[in-house]
C-alpha beads as a LAMMPS data file, in Angstrom:
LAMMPS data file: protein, C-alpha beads

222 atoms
221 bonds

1 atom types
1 bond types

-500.0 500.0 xlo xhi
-500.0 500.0 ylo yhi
-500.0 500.0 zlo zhi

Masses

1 110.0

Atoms # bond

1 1 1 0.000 0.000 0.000
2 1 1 1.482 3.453 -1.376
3 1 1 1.094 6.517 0.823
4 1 1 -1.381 7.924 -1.754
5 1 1 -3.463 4.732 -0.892
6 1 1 -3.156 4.852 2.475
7 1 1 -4.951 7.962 2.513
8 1 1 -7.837 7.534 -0.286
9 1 1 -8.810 3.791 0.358
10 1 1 -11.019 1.966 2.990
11 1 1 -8.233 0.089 4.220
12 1 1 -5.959 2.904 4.506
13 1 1 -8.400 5.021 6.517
14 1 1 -8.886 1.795 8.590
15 1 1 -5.520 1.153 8.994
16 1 1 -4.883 5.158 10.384
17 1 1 -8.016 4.837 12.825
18 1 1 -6.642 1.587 13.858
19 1 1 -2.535 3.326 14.674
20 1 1 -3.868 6.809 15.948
21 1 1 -6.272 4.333 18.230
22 1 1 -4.020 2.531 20.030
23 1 1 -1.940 5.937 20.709
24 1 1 -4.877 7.245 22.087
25 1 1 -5.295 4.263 24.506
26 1 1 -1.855 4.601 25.272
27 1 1 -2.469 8.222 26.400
28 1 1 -5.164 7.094 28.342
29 1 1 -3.627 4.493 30.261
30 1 1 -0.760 7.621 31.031
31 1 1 -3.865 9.744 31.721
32 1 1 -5.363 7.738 33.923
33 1 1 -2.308 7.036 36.006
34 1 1 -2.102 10.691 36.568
35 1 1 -5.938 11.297 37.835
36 1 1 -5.512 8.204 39.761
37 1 1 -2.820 10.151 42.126
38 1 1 -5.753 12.011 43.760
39 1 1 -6.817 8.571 45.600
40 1 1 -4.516 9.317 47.793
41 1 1 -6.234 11.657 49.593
42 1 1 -3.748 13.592 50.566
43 1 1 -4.706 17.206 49.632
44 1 1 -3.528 16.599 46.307
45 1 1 0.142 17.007 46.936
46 1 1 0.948 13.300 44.736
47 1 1 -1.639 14.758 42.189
48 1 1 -0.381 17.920 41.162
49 1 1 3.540 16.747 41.738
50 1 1 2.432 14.109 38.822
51 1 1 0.365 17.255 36.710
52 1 1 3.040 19.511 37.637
53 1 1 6.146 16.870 35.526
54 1 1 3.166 16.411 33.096
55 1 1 3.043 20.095 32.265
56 1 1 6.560 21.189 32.253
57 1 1 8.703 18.426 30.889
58 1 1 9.531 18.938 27.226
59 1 1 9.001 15.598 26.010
60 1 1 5.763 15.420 27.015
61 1 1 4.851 18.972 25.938
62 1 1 6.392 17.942 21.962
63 1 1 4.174 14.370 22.598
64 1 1 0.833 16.699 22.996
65 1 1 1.481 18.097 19.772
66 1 1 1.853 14.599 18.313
67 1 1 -1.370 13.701 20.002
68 1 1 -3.791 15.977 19.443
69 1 1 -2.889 15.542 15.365
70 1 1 -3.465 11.980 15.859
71 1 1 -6.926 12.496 17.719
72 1 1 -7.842 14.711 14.826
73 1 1 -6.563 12.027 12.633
74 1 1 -8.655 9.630 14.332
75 1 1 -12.016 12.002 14.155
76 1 1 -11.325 12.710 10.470
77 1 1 -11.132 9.296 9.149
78 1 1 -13.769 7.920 12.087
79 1 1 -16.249 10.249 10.024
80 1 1 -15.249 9.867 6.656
81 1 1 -15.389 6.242 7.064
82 1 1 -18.844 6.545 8.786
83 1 1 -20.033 9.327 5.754
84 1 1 -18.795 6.689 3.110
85 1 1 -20.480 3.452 4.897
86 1 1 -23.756 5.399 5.077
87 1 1 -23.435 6.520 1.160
88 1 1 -23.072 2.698 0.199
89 1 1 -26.650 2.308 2.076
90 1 1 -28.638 4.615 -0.330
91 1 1 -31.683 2.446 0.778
92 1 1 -32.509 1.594 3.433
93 1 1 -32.945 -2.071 5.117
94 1 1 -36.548 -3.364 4.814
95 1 1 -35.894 -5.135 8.330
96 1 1 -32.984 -4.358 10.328
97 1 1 -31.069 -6.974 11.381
98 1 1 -29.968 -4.901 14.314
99 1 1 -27.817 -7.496 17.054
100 1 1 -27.610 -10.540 14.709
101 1 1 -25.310 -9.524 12.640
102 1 1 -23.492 -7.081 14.791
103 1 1 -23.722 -5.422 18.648
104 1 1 -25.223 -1.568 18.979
105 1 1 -21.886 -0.103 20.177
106 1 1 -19.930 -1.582 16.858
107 1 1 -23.084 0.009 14.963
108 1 1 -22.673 3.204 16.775
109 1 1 -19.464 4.089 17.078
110 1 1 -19.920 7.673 15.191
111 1 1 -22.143 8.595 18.264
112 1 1 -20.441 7.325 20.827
113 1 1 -17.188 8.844 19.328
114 1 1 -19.176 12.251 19.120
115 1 1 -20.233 11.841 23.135
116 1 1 -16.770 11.211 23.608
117 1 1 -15.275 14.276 21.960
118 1 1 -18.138 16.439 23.213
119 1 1 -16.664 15.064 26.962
120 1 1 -12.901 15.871 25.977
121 1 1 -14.139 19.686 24.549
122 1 1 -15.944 20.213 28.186
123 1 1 -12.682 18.339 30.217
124 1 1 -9.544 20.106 27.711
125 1 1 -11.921 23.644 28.493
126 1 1 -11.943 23.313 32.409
127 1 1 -8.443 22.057 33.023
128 1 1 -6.271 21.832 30.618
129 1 1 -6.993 25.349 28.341
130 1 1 -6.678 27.467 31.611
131 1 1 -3.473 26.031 32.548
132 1 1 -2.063 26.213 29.707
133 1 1 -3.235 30.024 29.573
134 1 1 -2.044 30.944 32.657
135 1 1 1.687 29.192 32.185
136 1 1 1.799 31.220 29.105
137 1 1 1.096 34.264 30.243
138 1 1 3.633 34.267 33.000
139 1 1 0.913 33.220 35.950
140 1 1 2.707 29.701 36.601
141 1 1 0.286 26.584 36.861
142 1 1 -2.756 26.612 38.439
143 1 1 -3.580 24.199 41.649
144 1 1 -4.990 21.712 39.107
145 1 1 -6.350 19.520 42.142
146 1 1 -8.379 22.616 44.233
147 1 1 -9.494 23.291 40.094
148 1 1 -10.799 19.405 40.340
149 1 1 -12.435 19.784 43.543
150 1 1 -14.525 22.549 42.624
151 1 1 -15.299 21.678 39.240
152 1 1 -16.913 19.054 40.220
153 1 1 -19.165 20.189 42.943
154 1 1 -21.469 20.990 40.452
155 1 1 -23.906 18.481 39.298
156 1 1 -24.371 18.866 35.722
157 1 1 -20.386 18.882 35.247
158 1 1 -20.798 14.970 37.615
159 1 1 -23.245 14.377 34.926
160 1 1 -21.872 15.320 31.918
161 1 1 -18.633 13.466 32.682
162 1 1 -20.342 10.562 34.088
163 1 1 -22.198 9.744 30.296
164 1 1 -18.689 10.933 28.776
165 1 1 -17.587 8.180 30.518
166 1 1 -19.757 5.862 29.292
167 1 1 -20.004 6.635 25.955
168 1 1 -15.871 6.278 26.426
169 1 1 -16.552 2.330 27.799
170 1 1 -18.429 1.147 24.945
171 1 1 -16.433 3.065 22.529
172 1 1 -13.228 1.092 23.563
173 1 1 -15.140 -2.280 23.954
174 1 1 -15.741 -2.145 20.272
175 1 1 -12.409 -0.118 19.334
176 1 1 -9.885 -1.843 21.390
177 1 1 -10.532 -5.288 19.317
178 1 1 -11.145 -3.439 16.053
179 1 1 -7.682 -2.095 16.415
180 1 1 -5.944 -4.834 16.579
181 1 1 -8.207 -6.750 14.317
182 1 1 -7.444 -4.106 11.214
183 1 1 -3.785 -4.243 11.917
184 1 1 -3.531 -8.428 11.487
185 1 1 -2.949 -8.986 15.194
186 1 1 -5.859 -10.549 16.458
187 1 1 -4.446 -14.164 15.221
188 1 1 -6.970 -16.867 16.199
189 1 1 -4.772 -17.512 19.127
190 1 1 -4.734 -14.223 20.688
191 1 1 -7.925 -13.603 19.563
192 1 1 -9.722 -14.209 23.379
193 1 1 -7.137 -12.696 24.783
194 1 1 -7.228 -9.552 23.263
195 1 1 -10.928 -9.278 23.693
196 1 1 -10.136 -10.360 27.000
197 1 1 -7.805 -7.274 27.399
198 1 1 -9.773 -5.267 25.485
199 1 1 -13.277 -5.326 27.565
200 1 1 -11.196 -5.318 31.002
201 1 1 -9.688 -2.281 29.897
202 1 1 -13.076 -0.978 28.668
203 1 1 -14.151 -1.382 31.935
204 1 1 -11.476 -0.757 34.451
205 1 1 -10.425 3.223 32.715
206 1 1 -13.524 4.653 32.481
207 1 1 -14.567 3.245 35.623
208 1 1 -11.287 5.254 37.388
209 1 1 -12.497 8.424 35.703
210 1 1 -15.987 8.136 36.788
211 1 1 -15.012 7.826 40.659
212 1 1 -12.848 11.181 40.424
213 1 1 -16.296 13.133 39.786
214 1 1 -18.036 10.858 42.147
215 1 1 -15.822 11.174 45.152
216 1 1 -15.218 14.613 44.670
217 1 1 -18.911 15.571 44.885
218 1 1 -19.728 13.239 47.310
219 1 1 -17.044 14.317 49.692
220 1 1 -15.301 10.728 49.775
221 1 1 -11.968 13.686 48.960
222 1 1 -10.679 16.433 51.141

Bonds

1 1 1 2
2 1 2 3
3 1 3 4
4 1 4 5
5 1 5 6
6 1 6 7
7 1 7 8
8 1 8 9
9 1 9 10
10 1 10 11
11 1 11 12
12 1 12 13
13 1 13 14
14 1 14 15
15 1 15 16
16 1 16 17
17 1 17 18
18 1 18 19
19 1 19 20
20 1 20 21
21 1 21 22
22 1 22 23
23 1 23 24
24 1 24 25
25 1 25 26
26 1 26 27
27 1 27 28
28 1 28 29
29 1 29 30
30 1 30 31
31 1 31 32
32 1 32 33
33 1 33 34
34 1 34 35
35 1 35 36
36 1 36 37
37 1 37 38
38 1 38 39
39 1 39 40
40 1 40 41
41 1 41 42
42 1 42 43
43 1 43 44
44 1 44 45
45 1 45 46
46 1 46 47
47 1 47 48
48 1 48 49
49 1 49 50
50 1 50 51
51 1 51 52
52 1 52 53
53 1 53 54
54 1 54 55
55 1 55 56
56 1 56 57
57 1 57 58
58 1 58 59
59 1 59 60
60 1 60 61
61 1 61 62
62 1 62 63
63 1 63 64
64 1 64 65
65 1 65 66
66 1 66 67
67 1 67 68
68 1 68 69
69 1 69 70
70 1 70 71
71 1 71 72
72 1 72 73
73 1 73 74
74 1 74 75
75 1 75 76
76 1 76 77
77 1 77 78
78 1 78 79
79 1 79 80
80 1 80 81
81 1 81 82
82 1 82 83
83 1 83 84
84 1 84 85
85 1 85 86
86 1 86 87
87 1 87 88
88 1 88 89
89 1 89 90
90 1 90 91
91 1 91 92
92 1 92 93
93 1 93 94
94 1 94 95
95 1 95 96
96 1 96 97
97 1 97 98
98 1 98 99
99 1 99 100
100 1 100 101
101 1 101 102
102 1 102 103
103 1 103 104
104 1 104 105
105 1 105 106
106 1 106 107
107 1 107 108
108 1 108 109
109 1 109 110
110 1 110 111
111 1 111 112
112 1 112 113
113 1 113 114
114 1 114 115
115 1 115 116
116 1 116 117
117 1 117 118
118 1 118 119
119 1 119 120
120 1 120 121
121 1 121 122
122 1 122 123
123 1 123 124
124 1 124 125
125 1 125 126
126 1 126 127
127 1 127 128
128 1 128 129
129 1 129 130
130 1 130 131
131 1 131 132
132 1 132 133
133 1 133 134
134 1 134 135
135 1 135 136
136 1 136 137
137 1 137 138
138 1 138 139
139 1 139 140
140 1 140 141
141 1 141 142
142 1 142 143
143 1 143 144
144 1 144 145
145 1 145 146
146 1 146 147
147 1 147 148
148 1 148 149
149 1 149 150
150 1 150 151
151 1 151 152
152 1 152 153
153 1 153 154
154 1 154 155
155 1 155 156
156 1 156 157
157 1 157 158
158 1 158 159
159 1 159 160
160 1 160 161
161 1 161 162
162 1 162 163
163 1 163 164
164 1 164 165
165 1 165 166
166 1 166 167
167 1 167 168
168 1 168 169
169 1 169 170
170 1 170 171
171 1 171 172
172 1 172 173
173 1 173 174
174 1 174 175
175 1 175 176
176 1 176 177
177 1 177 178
178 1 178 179
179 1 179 180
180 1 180 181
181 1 181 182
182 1 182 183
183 1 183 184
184 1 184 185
185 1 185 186
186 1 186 187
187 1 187 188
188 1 188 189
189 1 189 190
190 1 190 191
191 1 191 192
192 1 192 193
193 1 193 194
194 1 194 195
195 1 195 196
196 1 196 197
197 1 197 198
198 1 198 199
199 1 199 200
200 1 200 201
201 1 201 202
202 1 202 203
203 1 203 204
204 1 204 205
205 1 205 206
206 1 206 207
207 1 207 208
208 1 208 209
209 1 209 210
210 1 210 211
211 1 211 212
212 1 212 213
213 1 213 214
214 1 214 215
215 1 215 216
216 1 216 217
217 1 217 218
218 1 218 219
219 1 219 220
220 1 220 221
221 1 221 222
């Protein structure tokens, strides 16, 4: 496959969503390390330490370029693919076969990737945006963690993340396989394995991020 290819076919687009996928779960898995610091309970001192490396070291900084063109990577081809798949289906099914031939999430995964980026637009505006402002303009970082606490004290911010969250779990039941499927991987031996992996990690990350909104509004966090 030429690069030309890898840009204008099904596969190619495929094969992109597939590579800028598993960055993204690697991100989250570093993301979710980072959040997880605030389980402590110790005033957030481990928490911002960890935010505080995570928003001055230079690697990382060059890395958030790198990711933020791959999530955009990984929206663009996500709806291109999705825009193409519904142009093949000019008419419409006389019955739907609905969960026979395939599960809802792996039939919605343009919605639940919208719900998702909807989530990150509300989380990247409250947290990261502002600190990134105010290191900018001279004002050093903000106390990321007393940000956190206050944040979410407010219900519809619990709420909002709290279906972000969910739309995130069955988003990666479908897309953690898929990945791996689309680049050869998921061999017939690994193949319960990785859905193994796959659904444990659907479950176990989003289930982390839900509890930081949780405890923090129901004062399980000083």
């Amino acid at each position: 496959m030429n690069w030309k290819n890898s840009f204008s076919t099904s596969i190619g687009k495929k094969l992109q969503m597939a590579l800028t996928g598993l960055f993204l779960i690697l991100f989250l898995v570093v993301h979710c390390y980072v959040n997880a610091q605030i389980f402590w309970n110790d005033g957030g001192k481990q928490f911002n330490e960890a935010a505080h490396f995570m928003g001055t070291n230079v690697v990382i900084r060059i890395t958030e370029i790198g990711l933020f063109a791959f999530l955009i990577l990984h929206i663009a081809q996500g709806l291109m693919l999705w825009a193409k798949n519904r142009s093949r289906r000019s008419v419409k099914y006389a019955v739907t076969p609905g969960n026979k031939v395939s599960p809802w999430y792996s039939r919605s995964m343009a919605l639940l990737g919208t719900l998702v980026l909807l989530f990150l637009i509300v989380h990247l505006s409250q947290f990261w945006a502002p600190n990134r402002f105010s290191q900018t303009t001279g004002n050093g970082e903000l106390d990321l963690y007393a940000r956190m606490k206050e944040t979410f004290s407010m219900p519809w911010v619990v709420a909002v993340y709290l279906l972000g969250c969910f739309a995130l779990a069955w988003h990666l039941v479908h897309g953690f396989y898929s990945a791996f499927q689309t680049m050869g991987l998921a061999k017939h031996n690994y193949k319960k394995l990785i859905k193994c992996v796959g659904v444990s990690f659907a479950i176990i990350v989003p289930i982390i991020f839900a509890l930081m909104p949780i405890c923090f509004y129901t004062g399980c966090l000083n």
